[in-house]
Each structure stands twice: as structure tokens, then as C-alpha cells.
BABA-787011 format. One line per field, with one value per residue: residue in three letters; x, y, z of N, C-alpha, C in turn. Coordinates in nm, 4 decimals. Layout:
BEGIN
type: [ALA, ...];
n_X: [X, ...];
n_Y: [Y, ...];
n_Z: [Z, ...];
ca_X: [X, ...];
ca_Y: [Y, ...];
ca_Z: [Z, ...];
c_X: [X, ...];
c_Y: [Y, ...];
c_Z: [Z, ...];
This chain:
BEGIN
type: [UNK, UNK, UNK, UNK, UNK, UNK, UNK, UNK, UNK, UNK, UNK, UNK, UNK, UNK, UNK, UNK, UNK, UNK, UNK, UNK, UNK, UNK, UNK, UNK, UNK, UNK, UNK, UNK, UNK, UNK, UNK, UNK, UNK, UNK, UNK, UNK, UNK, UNK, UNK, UNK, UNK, UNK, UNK, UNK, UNK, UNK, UNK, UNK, UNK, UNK, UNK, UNK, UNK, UNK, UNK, UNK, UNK, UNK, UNK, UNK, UNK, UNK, UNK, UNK, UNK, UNK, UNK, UNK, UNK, UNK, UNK, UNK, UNK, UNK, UNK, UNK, UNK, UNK, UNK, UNK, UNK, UNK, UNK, UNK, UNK, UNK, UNK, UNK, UNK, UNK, UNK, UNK, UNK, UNK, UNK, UNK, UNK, UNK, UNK, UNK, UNK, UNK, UNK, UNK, UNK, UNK, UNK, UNK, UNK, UNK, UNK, UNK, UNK, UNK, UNK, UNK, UNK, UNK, UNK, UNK, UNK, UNK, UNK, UNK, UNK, UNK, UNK, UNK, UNK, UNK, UNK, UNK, UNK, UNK, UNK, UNK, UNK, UNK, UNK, UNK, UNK, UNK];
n_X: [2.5625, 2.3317, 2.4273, 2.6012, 2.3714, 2.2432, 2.4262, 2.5785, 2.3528, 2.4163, 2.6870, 2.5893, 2.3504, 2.4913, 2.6704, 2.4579, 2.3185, 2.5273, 2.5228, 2.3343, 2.2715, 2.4623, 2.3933, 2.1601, 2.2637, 2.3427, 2.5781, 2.7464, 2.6398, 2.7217, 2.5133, 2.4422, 2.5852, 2.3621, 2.0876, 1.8494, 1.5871, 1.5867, 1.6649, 1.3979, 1.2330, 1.3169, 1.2762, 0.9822, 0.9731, 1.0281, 0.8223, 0.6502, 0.7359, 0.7841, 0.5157, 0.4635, 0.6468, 0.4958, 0.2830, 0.3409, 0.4132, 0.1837, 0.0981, 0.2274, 0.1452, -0.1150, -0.1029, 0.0340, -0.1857, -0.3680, -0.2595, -0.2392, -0.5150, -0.5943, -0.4423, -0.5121, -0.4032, -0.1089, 0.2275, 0.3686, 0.1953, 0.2276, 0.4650, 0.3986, 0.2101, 0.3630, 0.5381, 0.3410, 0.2633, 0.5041, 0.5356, 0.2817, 0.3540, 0.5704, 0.4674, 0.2637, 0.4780, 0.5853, 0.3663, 0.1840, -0.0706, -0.1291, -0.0938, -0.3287, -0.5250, -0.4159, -0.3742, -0.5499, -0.7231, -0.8433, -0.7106, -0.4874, -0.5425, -0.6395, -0.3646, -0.2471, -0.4051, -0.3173, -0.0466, -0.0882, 0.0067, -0.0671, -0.0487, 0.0127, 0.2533, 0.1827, -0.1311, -0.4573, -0.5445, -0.7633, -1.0933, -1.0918, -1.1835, -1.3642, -1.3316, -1.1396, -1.1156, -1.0380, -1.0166, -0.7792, -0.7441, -0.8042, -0.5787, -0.3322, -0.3829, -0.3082];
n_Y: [-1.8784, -1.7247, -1.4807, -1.4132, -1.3887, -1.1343, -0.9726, -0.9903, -1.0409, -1.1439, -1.3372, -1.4984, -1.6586, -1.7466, -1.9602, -2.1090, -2.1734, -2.3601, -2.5655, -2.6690, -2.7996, -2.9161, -3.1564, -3.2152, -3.3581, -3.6029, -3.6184, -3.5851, -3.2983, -3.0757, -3.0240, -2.8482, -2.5773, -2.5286, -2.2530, -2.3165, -2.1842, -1.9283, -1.9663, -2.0745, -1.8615, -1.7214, -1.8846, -1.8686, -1.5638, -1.5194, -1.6361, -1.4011, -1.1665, -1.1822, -1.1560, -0.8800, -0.7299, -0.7944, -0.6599, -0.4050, -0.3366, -0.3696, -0.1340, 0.0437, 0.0504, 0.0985, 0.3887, 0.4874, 0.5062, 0.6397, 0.9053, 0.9295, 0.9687, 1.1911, 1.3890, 1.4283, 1.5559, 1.5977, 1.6056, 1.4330, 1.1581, 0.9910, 0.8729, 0.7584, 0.5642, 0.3876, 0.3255, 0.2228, -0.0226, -0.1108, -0.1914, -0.3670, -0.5799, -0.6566, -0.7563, -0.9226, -1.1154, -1.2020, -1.2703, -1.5664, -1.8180, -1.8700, -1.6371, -1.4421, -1.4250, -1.2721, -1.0449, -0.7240, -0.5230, -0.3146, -0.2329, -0.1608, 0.0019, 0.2631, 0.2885, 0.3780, 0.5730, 0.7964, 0.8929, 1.0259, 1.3427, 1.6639, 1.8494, 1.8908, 2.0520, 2.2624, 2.2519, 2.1285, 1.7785, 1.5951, 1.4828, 1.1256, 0.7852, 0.6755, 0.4432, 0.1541, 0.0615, -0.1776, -0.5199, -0.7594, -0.9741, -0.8041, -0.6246, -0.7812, -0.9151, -1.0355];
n_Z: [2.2519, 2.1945, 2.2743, 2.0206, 1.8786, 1.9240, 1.8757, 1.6379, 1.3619, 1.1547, 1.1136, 1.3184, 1.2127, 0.9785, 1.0701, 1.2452, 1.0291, 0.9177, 1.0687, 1.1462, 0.8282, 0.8599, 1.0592, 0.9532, 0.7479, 0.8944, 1.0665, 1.3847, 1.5917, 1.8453, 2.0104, 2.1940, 2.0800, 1.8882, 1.8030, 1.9223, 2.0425, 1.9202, 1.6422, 1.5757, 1.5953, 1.3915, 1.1945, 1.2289, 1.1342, 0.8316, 0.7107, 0.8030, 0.6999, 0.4366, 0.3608, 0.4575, 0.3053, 0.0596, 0.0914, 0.1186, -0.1415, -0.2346, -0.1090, -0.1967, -0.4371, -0.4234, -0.3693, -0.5583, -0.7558, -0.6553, -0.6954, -0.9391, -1.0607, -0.8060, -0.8974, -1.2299, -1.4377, -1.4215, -1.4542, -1.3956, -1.4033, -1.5994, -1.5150, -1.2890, -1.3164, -1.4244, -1.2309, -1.0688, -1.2136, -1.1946, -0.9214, -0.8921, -0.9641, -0.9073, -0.6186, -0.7058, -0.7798, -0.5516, -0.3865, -0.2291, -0.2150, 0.0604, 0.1595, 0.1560, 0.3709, 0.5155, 0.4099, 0.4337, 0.2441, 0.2403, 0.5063, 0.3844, 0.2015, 0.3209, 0.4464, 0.2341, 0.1563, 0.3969, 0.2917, 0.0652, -0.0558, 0.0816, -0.1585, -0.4843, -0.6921, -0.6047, -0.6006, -0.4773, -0.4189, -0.6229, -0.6274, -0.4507, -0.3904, -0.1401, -0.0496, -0.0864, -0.4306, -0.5708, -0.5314, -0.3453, -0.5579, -0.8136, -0.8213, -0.8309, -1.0473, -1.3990];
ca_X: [2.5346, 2.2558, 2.4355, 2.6119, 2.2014, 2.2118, 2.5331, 2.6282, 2.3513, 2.4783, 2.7808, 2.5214, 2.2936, 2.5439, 2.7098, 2.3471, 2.2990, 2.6066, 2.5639, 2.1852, 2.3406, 2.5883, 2.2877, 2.1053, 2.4017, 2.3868, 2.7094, 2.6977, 2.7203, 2.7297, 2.3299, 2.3974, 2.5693, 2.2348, 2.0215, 1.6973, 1.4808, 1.6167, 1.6406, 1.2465, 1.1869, 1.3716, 1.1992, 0.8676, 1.0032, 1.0825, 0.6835, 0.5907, 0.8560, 0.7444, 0.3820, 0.4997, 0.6779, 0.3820, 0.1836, 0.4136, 0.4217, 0.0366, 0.0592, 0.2843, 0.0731, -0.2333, -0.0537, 0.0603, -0.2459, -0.4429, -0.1737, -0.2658, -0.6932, -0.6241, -0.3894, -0.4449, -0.3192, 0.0712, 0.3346, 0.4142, 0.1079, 0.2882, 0.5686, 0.3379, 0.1728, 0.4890, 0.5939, 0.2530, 0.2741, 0.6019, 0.4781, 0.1486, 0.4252, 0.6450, 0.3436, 0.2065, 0.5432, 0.5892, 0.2116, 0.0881, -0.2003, -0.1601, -0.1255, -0.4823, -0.5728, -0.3398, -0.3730, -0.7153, -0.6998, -0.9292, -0.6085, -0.3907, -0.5667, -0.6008, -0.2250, -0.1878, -0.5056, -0.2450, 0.0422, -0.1136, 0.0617, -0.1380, -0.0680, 0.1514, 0.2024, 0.0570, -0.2518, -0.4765, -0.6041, -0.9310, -1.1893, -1.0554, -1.2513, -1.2902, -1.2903, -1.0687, -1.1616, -1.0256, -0.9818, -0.6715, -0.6858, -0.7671, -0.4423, -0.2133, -0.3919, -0.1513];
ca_Y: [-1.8510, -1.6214, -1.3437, -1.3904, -1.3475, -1.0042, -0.8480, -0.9662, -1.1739, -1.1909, -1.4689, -1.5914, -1.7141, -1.8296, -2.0526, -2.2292, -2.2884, -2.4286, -2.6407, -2.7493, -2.9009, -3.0451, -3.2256, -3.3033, -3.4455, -3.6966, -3.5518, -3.5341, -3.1710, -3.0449, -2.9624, -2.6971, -2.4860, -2.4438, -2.1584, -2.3693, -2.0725, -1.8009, -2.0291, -2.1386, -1.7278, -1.6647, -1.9191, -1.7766, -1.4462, -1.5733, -1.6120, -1.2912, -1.1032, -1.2242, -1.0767, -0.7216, -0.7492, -0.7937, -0.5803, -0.2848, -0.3334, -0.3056, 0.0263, 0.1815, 0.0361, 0.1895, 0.5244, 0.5542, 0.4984, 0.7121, 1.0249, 0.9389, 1.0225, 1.2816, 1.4981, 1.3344, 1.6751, 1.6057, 1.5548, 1.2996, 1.0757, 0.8420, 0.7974, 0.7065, 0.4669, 0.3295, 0.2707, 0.1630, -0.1724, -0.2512, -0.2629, -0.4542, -0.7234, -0.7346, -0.7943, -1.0506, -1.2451, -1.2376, -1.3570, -1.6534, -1.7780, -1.8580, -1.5347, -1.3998, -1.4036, -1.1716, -0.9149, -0.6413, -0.4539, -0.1995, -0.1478, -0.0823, 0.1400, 0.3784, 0.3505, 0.4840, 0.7221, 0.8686, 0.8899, 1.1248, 1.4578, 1.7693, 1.9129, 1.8297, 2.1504, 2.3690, 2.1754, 2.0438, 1.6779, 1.6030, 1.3257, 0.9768, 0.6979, 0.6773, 0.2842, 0.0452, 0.0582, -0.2639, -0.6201, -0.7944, -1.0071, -0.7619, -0.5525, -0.8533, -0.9554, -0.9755];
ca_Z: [2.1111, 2.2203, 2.2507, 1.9422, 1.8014, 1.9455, 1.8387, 1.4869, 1.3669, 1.0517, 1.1477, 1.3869, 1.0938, 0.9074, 1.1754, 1.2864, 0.8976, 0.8482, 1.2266, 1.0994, 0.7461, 0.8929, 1.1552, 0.8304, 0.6619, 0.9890, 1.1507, 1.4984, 1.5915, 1.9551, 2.0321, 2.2684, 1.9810, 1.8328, 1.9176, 1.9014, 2.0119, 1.8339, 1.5051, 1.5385, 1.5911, 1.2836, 1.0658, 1.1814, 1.1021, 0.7379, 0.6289, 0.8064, 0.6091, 0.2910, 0.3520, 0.4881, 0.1362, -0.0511, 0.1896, 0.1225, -0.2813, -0.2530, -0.0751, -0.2622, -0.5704, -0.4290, -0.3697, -0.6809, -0.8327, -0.5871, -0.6862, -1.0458, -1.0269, -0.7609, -0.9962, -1.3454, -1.5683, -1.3457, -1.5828, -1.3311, -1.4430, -1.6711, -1.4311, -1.1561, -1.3554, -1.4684, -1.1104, -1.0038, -1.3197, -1.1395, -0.7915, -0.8873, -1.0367, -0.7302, -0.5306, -0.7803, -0.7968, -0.4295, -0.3579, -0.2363, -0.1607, 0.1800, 0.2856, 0.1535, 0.4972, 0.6266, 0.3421, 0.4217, 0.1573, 0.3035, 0.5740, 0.3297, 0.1122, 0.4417, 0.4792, 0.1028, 0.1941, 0.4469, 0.2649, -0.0164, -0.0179, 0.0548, -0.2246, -0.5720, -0.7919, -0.5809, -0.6491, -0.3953, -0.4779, -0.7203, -0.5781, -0.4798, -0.3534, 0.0557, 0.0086, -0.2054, -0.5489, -0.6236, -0.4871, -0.4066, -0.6639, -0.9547, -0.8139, -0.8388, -1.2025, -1.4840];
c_X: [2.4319, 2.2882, 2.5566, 2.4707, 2.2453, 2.3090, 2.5639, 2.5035, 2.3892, 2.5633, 2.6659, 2.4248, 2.3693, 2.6303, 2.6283, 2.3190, 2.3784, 2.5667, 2.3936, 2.2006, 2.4215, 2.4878, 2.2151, 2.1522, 2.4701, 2.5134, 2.6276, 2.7315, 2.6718, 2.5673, 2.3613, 2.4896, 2.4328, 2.1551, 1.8934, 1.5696, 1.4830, 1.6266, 1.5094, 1.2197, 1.2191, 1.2792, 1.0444, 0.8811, 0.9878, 0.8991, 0.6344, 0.6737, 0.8084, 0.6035, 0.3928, 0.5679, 0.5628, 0.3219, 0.2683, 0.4063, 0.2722, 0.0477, 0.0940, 0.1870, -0.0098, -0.2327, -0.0161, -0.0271, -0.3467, -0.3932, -0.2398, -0.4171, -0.6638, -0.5332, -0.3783, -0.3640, -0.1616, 0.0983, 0.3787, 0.3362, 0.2018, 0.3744, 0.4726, 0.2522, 0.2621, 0.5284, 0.4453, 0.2371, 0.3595, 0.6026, 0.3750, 0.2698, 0.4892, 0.5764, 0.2922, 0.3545, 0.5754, 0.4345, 0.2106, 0.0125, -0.2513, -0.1200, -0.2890, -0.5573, -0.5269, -0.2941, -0.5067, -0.7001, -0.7400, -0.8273, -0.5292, -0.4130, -0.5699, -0.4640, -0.1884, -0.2606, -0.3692, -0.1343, 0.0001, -0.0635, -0.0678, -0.2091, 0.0746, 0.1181, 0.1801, -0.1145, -0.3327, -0.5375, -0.7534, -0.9485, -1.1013, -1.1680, -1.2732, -1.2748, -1.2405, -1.1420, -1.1561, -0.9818, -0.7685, -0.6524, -0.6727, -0.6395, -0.3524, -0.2239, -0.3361, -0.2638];
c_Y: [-1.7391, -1.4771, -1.2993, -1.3575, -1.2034, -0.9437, -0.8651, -1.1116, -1.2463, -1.3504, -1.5387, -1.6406, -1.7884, -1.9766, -2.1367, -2.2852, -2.3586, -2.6109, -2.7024, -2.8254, -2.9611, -3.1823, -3.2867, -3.3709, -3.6359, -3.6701, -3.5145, -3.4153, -3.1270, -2.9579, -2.8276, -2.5729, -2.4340, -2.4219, -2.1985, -2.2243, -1.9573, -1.8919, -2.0270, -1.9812, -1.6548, -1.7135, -1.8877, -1.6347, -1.4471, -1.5116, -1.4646, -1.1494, -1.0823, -1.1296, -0.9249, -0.6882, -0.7248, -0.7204, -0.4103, -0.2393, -0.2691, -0.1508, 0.1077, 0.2062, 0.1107, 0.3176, 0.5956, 0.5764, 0.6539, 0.9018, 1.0439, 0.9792, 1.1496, 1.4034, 1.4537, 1.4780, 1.6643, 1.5764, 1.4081, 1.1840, 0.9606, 0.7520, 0.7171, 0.5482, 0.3796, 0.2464, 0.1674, -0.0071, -0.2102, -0.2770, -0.3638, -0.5987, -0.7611, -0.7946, -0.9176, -1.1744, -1.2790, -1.3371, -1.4559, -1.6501, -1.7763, -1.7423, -1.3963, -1.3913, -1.3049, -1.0560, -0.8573, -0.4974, -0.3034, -0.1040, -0.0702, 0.0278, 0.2411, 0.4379, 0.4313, 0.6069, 0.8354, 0.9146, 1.0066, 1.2238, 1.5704, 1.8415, 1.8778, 1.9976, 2.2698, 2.3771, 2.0852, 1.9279, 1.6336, 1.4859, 1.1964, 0.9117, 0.6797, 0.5230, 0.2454, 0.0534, -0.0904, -0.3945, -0.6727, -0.8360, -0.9578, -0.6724, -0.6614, -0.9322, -0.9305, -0.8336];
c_Z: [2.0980, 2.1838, 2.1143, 1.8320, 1.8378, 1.9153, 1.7284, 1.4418, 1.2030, 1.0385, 1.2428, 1.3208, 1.0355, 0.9793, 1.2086, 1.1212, 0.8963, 0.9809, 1.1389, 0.9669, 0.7710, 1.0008, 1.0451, 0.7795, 0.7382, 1.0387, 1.2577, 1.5656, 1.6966, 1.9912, 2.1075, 2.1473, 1.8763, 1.8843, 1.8458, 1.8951, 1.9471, 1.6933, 1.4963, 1.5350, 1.4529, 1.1540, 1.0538, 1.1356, 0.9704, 0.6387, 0.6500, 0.7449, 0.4802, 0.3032, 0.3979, 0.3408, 0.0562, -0.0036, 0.1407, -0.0658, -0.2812, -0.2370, -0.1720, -0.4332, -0.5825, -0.4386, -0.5251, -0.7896, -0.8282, -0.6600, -0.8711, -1.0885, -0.9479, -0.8380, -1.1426, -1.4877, -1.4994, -1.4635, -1.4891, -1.3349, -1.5013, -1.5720, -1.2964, -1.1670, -1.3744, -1.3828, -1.0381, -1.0754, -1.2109, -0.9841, -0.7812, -0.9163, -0.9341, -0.6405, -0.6437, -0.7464, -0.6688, -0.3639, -0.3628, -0.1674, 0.0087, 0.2753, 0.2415, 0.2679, 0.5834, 0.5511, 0.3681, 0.3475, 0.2033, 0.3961, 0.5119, 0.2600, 0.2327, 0.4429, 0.3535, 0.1033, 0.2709, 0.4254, 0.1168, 0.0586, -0.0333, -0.0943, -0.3722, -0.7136, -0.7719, -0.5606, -0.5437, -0.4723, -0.5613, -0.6208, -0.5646, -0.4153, -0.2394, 0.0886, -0.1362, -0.3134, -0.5849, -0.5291, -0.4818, -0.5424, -0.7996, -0.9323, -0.8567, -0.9756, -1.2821, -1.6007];
């Protein structure tokens, strides 16, 4: 079953779900068809998924904010803001709390630090901040 994990795992997901409800359901269903260690790898995969998710909304949140202070005369201001509301929300409705431990805000703002463009316009960038302006939780505040 293994190496159905490594070549399509598409059908190989859907095959251990169906083989693990049918085990829940009390049906006795042939143990060595399920790929115990590649299932338990998957369902830790599952939480750390979810927080690269929310981890990624931030950035782009912070980026877009960052683009908005360092050029605020762009015509592209509104839009940036625009986009930056509906990343703070994706990131809010994805959030919980137990992963506050494994968000550092401080990292991410770097990664949006690095992701500023030279130059927008022609225009090199005005002043930003060299550390986080803002907390998680006032980013993910409605």
C-alpha cells in the first residue's frame, strides 16, 4: 500500500479513509491494508498545514500593508488595502488558538520585509518599520 502513498496519493487517501470507516463502523477489514505509518504522518501533516495557511495569509497581510506606507501616493493603495482586509480575514477564520505558539510574528514580518519590491513606479520605497508594527492578535482583530 506504501507504494501506492508515493505514486498516486490521491486514490491512496481515499482507499485508507474508506478502509478506516469501514474499521470504525466495526467491520473487520484486513489490518495489513492500512498504511498505519503513512496515515499517522498524514494526520500530523493535517495541523501543520493549517498553520503554514495562516502563516502565509499573515505575510502576505503584512506585505501588503508594508507596500501601502512605503509608497502611499500608488494608485495601487486602495487595492492593496483591499487585499490586505481579505487576508487579515482568511488568517482570522483559519486561526486557532493552539497554534499561537508556532506563529513569531517578528519571522514573518522579515519574510514580508523581503518580499518588498525595489522599486514600484519607478519609485524607491518611503520609511517602514524594521520591526513588526503590530501584534498577532491586533492583525487577526475584526
Amino acid at each position: 500500500m506504501s507504494d501506492l502513498y508515493e505514486t498516486d496519493v490521491l486514490t491512496w487517501s481515499e482507499r485508507q479513509a474508506e478502509l478506516l470507516r469501514r474499521r470504525a463502523a466495526g467491520e473487520r477489514v484486513n489490518e495489513d491494508e492500512i498504511d498505519w505509518l503513512n496515515v499517522a504522518a498524514e494526520i500530523g501533516d493535517v495541523g501543520k498545514s493549517q498553520v503554514r495557511a495562516v502563516r502565509a495569509h499573515i505575510i502576505q497581510a503584512l506585505l501588503l500593508d508594508l507596500k501601502a506606507r512605503a509608497w502611499p501616493d500608488s494608485r495601487d493603495v486602495p487595492h492593496w488595502l483591499a487585499e490586505t482586509r481579505l487576508h487579515r480575514d482568511d488568517a482570522r477564520d483559519d486561526y486557532l488558538a493552539s497554534m499561537r505558539d508556532k506563529i513569531d510574528m517578528a519571522k514573518r514580518y522579515r519574510r514580508a520585509l523581503r518580499g518588498m519590491p525595489d522599486t514600484i513606479d519607478g519609485q524607491p520605497p518611503g520609511p517602514v518599520p524594521a520591526e513588526c508594527p503590530m501584534t498577532l492578535e491586533e492583525l487577526i482583530a475584526e
